[in-house]
C-alpha positions in Angstrom: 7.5 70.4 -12.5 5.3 67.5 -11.4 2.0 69.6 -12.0 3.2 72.4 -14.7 5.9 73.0 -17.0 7.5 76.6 -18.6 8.2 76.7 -22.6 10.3 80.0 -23.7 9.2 79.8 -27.6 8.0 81.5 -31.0 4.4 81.5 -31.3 5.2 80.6 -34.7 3.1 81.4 -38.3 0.0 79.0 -36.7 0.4 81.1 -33.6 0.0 80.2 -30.0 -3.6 78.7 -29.7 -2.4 76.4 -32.0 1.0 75.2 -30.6 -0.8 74.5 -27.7 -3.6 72.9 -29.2 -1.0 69.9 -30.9 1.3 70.0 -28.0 -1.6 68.9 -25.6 -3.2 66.6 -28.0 0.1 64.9 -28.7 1.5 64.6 -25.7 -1.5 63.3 -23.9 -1.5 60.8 -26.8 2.2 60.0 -26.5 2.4 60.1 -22.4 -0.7 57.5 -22.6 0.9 55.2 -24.8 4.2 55.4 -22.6 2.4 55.0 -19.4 -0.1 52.7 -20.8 -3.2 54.9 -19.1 -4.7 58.2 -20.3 -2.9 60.0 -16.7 -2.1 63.5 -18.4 -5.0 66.3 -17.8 -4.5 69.4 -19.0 -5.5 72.4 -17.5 -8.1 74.6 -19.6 -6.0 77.4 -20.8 -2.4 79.1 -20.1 -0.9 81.8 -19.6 1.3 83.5 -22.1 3.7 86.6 -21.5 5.2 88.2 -24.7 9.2 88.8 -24.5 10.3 92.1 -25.2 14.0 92.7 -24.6 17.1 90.9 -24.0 16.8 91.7 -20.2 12.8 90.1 -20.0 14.6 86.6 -21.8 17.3 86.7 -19.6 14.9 86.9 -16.6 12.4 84.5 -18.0 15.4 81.7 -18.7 16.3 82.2 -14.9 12.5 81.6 -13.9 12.2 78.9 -15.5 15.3 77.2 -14.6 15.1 78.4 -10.9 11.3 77.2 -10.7 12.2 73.3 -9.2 14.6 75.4 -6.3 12.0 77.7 -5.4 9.0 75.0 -5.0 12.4 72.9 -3.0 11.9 70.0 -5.1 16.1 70.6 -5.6 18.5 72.8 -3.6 20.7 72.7 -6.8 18.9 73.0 -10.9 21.4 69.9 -11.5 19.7 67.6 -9.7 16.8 68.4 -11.4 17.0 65.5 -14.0 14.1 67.2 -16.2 15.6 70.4 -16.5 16.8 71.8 -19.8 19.9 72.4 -18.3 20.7 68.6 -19.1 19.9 68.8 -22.6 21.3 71.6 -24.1 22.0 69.9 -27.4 18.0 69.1 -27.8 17.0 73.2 -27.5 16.9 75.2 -30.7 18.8 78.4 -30.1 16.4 81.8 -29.5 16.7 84.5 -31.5 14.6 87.3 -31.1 14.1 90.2 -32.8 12.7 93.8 -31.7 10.8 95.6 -33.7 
């Protein structure tokens, strides 16, 4: 999206805060280097929603990919050229397990 973006993910063992923390720093380091200007500004924050079941993923993936038709920046997810959909072979597969 050209003012947010959606990652389905592990917190991992750092946890969350931390994933974010890297994954701002980083990308505002590698986007300026790229663009040649410091033009990524992160919001303060995010918002996190714990999966829980199979049916939550499976309605989360859907979000996610539907999010470009719903704000009509596509009327179909493929000509979305920044969607995952493109890219399957970059996307570790999710496993998730329920306690």
């Amino acid at each position: 999206m050209p003012d947010h973006m959606h990652i389905l993910m592990s917190s991992g063992e750092k946890g969350l805060s931390s994933f974010m923390h890297s994954f701002k720093k980083n990308s505002s380091r590698d986007l300026a280097n790229l663009l040649g200007s410091n033009v990524c500004r992160w919001q303060k924050g995010y918002h996190d929603e714990e999966i829980s079941d199979s049916e939550q993923r499976h309605n989360a993936l859907l979000y996610v990919q539907n999010n470009p038709i719903r704000h009509e920046f596509v009327e179909e997810i493929d000509k979305w050229r920044w969607s995952s959909v493109h890219f399957p072979h970059l996307i570790d597969p999710m496993e998730i397990w329920f306690d």
